[in-house]
DOROVEX-70366 format. One record per residue (C-alpha): residue in one letter; x, y, z. Coordinates in steps of 0.05 Angstrom, whole numbers. Example, Ala and Ser with C-alpha at 12.3 -4.5 7.8 and 13.67 -1.06 7.14 Angstrom:
BEGIN
ATOM  kepa      xx      yy      zz
ATOM     A     246     -90     156
ATOM     S     273     -21     143
END
This chain:
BEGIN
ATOM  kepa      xx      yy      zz
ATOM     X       0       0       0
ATOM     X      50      55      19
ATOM     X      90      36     -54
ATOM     X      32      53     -91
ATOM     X      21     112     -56
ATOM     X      91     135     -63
ATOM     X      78     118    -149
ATOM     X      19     163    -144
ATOM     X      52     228    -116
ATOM     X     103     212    -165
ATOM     X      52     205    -225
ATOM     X      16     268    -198
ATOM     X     -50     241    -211
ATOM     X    -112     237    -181
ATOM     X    -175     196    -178
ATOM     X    -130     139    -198
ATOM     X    -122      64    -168
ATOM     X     -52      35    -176
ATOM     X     -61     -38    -204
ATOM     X      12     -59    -218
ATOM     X      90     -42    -243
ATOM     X     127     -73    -299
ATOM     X     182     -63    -346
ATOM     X     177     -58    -419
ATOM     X     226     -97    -475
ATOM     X     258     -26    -473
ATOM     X     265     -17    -411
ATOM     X     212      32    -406
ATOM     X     175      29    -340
ATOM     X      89       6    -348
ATOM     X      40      30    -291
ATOM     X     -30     -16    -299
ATOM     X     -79      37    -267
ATOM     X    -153      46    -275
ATOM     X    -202      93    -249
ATOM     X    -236     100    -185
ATOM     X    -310      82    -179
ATOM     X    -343     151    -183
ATOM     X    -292     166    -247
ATOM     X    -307     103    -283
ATOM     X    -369      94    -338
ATOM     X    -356     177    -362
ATOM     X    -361     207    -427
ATOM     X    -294     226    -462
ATOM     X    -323     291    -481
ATOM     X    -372     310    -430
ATOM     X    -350     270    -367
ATOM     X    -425     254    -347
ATOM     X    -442     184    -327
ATOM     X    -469     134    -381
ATOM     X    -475      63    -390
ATOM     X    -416      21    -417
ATOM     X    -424      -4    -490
ATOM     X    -365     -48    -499
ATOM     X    -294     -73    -489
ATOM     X    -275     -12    -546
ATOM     X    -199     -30    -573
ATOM     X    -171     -60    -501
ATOM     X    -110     -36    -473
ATOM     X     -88      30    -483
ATOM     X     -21      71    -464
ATOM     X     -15     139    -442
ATOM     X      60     173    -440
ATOM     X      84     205    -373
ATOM     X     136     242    -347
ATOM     X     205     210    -343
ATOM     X     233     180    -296
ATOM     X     306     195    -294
ATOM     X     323     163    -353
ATOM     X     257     113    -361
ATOM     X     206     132    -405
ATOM     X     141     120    -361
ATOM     X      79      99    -393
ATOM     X       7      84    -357
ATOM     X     -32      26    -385
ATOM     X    -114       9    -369
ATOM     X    -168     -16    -401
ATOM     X    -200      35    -463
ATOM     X    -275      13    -471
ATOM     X    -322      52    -502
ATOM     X    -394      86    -470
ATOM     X    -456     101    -503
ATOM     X    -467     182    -482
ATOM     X    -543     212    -497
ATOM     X    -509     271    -516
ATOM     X    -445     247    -560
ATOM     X    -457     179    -579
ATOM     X    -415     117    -574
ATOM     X    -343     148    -552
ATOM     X    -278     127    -508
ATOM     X    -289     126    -436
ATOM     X    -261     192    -397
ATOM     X    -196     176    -352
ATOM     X    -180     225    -297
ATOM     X    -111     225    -321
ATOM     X    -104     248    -388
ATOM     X    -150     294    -438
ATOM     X    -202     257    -491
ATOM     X    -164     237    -549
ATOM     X     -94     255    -513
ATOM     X     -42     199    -517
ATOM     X      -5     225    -461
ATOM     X     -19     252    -391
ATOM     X     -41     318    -364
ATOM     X      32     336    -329
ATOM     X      66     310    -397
ATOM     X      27     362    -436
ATOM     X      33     418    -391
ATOM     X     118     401    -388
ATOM     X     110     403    -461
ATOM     X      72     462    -470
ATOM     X     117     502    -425
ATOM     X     178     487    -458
ATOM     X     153     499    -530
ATOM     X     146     567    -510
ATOM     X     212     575    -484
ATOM     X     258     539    -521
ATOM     X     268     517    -598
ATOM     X     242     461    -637
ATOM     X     304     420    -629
ATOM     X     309     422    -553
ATOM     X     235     410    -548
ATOM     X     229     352    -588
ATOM     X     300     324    -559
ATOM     X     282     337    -487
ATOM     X     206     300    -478
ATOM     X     227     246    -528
ATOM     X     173     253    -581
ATOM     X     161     278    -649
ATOM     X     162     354    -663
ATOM     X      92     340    -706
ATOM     X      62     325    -634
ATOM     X      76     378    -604
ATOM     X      32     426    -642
ATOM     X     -30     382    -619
ATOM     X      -2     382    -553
ATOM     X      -1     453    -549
ATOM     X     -69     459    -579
ATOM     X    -101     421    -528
ATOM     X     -78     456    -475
ATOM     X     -89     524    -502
ATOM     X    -158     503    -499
ATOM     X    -164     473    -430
ATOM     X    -136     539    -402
ATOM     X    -180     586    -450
ATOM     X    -247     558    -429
ATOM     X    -273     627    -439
ATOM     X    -244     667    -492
ATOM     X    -300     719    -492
ATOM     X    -280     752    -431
ATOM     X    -217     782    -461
ATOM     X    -263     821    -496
ATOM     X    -301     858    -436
ATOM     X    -282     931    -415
ATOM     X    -244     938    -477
ATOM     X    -231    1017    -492
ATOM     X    -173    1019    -529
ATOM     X    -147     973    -589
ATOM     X     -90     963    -639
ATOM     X     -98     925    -703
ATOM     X     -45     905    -749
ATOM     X     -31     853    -798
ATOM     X      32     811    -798
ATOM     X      62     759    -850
ATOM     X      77     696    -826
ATOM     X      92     642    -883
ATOM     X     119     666    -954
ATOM     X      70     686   -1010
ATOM     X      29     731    -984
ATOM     X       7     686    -920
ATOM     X     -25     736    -864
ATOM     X     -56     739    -797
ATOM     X     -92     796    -773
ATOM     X     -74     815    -693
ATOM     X    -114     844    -640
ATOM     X     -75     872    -587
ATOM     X    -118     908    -520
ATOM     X     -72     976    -503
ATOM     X     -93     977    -437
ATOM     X     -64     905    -413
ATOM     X     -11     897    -478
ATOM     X     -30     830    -491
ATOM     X     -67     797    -552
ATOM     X    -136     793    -554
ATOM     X    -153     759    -619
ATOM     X    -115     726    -682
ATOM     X    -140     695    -746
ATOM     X    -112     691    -812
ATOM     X    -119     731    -872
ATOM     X    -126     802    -868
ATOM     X    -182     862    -896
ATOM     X    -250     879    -880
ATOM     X    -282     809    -881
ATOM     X    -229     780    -825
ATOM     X    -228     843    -778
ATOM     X    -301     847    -791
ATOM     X    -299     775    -759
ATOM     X    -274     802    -692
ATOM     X    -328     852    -686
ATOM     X    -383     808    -701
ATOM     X    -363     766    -637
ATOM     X    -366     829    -595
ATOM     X    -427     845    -559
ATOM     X    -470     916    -576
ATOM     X    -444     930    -502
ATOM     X    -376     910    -515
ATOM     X    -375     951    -586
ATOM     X    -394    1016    -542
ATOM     X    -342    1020    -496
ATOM     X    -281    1020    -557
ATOM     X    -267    1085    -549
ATOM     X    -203    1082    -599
ATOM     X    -173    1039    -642
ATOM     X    -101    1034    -680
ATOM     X     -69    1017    -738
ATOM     X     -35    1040    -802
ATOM     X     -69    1067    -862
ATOM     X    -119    1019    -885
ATOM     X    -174    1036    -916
ATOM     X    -207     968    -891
ATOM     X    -190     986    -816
ATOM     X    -232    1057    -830
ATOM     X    -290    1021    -854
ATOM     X    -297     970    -801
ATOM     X    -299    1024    -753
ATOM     X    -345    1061    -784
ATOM     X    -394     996    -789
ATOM     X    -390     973    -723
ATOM     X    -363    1026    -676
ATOM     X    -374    1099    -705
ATOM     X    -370    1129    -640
ATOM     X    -299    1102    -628
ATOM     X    -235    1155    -647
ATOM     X    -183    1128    -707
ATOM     X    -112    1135    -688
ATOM     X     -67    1121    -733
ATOM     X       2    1098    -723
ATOM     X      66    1154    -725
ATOM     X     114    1108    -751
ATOM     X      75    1094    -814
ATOM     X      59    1169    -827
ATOM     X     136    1173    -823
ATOM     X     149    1120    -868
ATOM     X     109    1147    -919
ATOM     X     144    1210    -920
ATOM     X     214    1170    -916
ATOM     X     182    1130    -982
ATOM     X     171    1197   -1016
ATOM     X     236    1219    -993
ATOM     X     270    1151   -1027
ATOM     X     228    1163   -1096
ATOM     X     257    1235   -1094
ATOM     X     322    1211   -1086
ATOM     X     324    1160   -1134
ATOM     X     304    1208   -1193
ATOM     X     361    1251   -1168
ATOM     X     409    1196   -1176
ATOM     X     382    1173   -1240
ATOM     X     384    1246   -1268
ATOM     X     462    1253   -1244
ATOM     X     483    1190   -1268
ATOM     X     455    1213   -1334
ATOM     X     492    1277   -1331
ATOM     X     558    1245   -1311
ATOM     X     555    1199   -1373
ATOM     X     549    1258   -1417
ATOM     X     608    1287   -1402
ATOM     X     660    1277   -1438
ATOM     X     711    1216   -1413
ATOM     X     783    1235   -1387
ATOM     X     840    1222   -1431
ATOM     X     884    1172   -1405
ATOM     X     939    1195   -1372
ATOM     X     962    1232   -1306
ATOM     X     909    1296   -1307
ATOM     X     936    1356   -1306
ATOM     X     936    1417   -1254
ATOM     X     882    1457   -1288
ATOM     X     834    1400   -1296
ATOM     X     766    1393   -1269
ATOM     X     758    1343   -1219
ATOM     X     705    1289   -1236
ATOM     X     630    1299   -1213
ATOM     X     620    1254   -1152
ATOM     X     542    1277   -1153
ATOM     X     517    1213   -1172
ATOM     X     556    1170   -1110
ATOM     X     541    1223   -1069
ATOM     X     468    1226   -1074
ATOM     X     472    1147   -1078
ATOM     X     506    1135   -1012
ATOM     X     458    1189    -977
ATOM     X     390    1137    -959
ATOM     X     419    1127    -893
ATOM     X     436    1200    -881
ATOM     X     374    1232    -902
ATOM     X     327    1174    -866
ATOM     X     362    1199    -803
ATOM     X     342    1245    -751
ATOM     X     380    1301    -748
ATOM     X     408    1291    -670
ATOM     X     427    1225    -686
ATOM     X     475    1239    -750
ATOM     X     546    1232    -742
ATOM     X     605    1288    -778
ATOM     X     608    1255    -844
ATOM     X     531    1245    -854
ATOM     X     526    1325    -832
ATOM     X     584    1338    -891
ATOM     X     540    1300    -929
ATOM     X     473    1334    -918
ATOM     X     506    1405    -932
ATOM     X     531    1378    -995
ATOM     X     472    1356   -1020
ATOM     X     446    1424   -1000
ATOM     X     491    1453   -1044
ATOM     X     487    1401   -1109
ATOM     X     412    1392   -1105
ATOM     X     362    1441   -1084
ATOM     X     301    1391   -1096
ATOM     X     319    1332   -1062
ATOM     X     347    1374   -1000
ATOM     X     269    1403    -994
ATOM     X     243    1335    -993
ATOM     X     287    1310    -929
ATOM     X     263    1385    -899
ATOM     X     192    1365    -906
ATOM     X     198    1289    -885
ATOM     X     233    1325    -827
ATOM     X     175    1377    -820
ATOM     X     122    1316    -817
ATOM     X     166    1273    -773
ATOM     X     170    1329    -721
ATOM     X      92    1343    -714
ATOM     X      88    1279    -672
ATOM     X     135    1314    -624
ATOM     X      95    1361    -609
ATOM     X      29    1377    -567
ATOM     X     -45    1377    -608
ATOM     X     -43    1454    -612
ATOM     X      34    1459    -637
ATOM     X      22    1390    -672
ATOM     X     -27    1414    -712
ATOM     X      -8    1483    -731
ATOM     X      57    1445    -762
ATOM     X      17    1392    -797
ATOM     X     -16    1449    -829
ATOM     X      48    1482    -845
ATOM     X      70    1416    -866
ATOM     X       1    1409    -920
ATOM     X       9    1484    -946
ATOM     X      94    1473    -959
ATOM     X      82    1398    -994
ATOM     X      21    1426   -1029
ATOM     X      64    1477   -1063
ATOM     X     138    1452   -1066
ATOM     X     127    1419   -1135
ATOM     X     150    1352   -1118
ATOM     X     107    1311   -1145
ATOM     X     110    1251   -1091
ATOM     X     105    1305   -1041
ATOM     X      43    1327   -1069
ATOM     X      13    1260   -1075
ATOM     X      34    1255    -994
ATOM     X       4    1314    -973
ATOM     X     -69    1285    -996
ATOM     X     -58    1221    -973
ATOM     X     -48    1264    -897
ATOM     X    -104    1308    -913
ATOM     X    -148    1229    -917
ATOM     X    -122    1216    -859
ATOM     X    -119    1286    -819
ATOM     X    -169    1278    -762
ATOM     X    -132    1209    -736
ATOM     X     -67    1242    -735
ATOM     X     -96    1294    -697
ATOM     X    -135    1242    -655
ATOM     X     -61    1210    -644
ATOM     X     -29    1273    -620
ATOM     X     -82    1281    -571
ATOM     X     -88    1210    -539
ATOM     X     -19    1188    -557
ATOM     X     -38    1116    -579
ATOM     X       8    1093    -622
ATOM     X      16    1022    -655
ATOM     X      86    1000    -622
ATOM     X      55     954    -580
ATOM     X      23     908    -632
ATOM     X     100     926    -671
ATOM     X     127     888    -610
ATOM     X      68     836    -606
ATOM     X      88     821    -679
ATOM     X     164     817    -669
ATOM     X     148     766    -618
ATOM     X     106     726    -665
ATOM     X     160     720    -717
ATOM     X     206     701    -666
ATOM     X     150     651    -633
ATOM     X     145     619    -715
ATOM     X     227     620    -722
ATOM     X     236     582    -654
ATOM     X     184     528    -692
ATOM     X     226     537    -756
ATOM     X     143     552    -783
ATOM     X      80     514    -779
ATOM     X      50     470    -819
ATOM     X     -23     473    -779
ATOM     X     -45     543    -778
ATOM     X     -91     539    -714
ATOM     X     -26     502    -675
ATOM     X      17     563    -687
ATOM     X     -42     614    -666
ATOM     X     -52     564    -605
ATOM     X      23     572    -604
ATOM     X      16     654    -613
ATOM     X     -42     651    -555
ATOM     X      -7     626    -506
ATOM     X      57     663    -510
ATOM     X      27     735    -520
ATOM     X     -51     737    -489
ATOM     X     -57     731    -412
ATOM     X     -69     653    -412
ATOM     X      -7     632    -358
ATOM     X      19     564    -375
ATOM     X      47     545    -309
ATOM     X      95     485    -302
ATOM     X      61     416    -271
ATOM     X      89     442    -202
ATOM     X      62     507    -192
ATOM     X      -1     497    -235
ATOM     X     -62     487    -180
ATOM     X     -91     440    -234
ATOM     X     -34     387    -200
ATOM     X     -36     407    -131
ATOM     X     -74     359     -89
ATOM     X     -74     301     -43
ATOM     X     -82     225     -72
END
């Protein structure tokens, strides 16, 4: 009596009768359990009592945590029950989930170190296939999100962004609450019909209280909005009004190269031969405006002496293209300021680009003046997207750990529990596995 209670604190199960201990062909060691009386005669999906309906496929094996060295596997009897509710289906155990070949502390040990450590170590550690560990994961994802509707009550303010995962196009679309920084809600694909999908599982309670919501330009984020929360504000993300200014800025800069390349080739070639004193020196234009992308993308505190010499010589060689980093410098500067000083520069900013006659600055300044109350609505709440950026630099590190998925729901399972507030605990701390036997 006391051995098998010392094999059931080491198991770590409960509402489980110790039958017998043997040892495999490989040395791995076999428990023969079964349940106890009130846990016996239960549907594998429901757990309610129903009546037994036969013998099923007999003796079945469920993988548990090592011991030392020994692989430890429970064996019992797997006959099948005849539910009202679900049919003819396996009989529940206490010690494992429906459909689970291993136990509940082998799963949670799994599920913890997936998230922490790589593919290799994961699969190398526990002893079994990478391939199972995506089910693995699954399954307890969904044992510890029993209620995945209360993430969104008392939401007020959102972030939405779209990030790649797979090549070709592949996305998922991210939900991220700004108040507690963690995810909210993934699913793949991206546009109106998939974020339209979030809202439509949101109460008309829970759709009030949004009060503002992130994300970069898209038209299809605007839309949803104005479909199912027009009361809520649209902020829209300072790093991707900056970008588009520092993709203006390339296109200007680009021309300018192309255009002093050309004029460099039309000058005439130098003769072969030592030059002499009098001779021009040859038009470094071209290189220079070439080698400038990192000095013109740049703020202006953070340039070092040579990308300085090489902002005042572009000043000098080409009038045009040093406008172009003034105004992506002029835009990138209203989201230092307050709303009143913010948007007396973005005006400034509107009237300048309207009339510098650079064409891609033109085009910008209407694509701000689209977008001109949620830049405003941005400088006044200052809600910004970098906490989804960060969400989604942890998701690409989350799919490079897995060297990628081949199941889409195990790596948003995968995504879950690493960046929403589900806490996957390790079998020891976990109050699923503390308790007496």
């Amino acid at each position: 009596m006391l051995n098998k209670t010392i094999l059931k604190k080491a198991l770590n199960v409960k509402h489980t009768a110790i039958d017998d201990v043997t040892f495999s062909a490989d040395d791995a060691i076999i428990i023969r359990v079964h349940p106890t009386k009130g846990e016996q005669c239960r549907c594998g999906k429901c757990r309610r009592k129903a009546p037994r309906y036969d013998v099923g496929r007999g003796l079945r094996y469920w993988r548990a945590c090592d011991w030392s060295t020994y692989k430890v596997f429970l064996e019992a009897e797997s006959y099948r029950v005849n539910c009202p509710e679900h049919g003819i289906v396996a009989a529940a155990v206490p010690w494992a989930r429906h459909d689970s070949a291993f136990t509940y502390e082998f799963e949670h040990l799994t599920a913890w170190i997936a998230m922490n450590c790589s593919r290799k170590v994961v699969a190398q550690f526990m002893r079994i296939s990478w391939n199972t560990v995506g089910p693995i994961v699954s399954r307890v994802k969904q044992d510890l999100d029993f209620d995945p509707s209360r993430r969104f009550d008392d939401l007020v303010n959102i972030g939405v962004d779209e990030t790649s995962y797979k090549k070709g196009q592949k996305y998922i679309t991210v939900v991220v609450n700004h108040d507690t920084g963690k995810v909210i809600w993934i699913h793949e694909g991206h546009g109106k019909g998939v974020f339209s999908l979030f809202f439509k599982q949101l109460t008309d309670e829970q759709r009030a209280s949004i009060r503002l919501v992130s994300g970069d330009g898209a038209k299809w984020i605007d839309a949803c909005i104005n479909e199912f929360c027009p009361e809520a504000e649209r902020c829209i993300d300072p790093f991707h009004v900056v970008q588009w200014a520092m993709e203006a800025l390339d296109k200007v800069r680009t021309t300018a190269w192309n255009e002093a390349r050309k004029k460099v080739a039309s000058q005439p070639k130098r003769k072969a031969g030592r030059p002499t004193k009098d001779a021009p020196k040859p038009d470094t234009s071209a290189k220079d405006i070439k080698s400038s992308k990192f000095a013109l993308g740049k703020a202006p505190e953070h340039l070092t002496e040579n990308q300085h010499a090489k902002l005042e010589l572009i000043a000098k060689k080409d009038n045009r293209l040093y406008r172009a980093y003034l105004l992506k410098e002029e835009l990138r500067l209203v989201f230092h300021q307050d709303l009143e000083a913010g948007r007396e520069q973005l005006e400034h900013f509107i009237k300048w680009a309207q009339h510098c006659r650079i064409p891609e600055f033109v085009e910008l300044q209407r694509k701000i003046r689209r977008h001109y109350a949620a830049i405003l609505a941005t400088l006044e709440h200052r809600l910004s997207n970098a906490r989804i950026e960060a969400v989604n630099n942890k998701i690409k590190l989350t799919i490079r750990m897995a060297y990628g998925f081949r199941n889409i729901d195990n790596m948003i399972d995968m995504i879950m529990l690493r960046c929403s507030d589900i806490e996957v605990q390790l079998p020891w701390e976990s109050p699923l596995f503390t308790h007496t036997c």
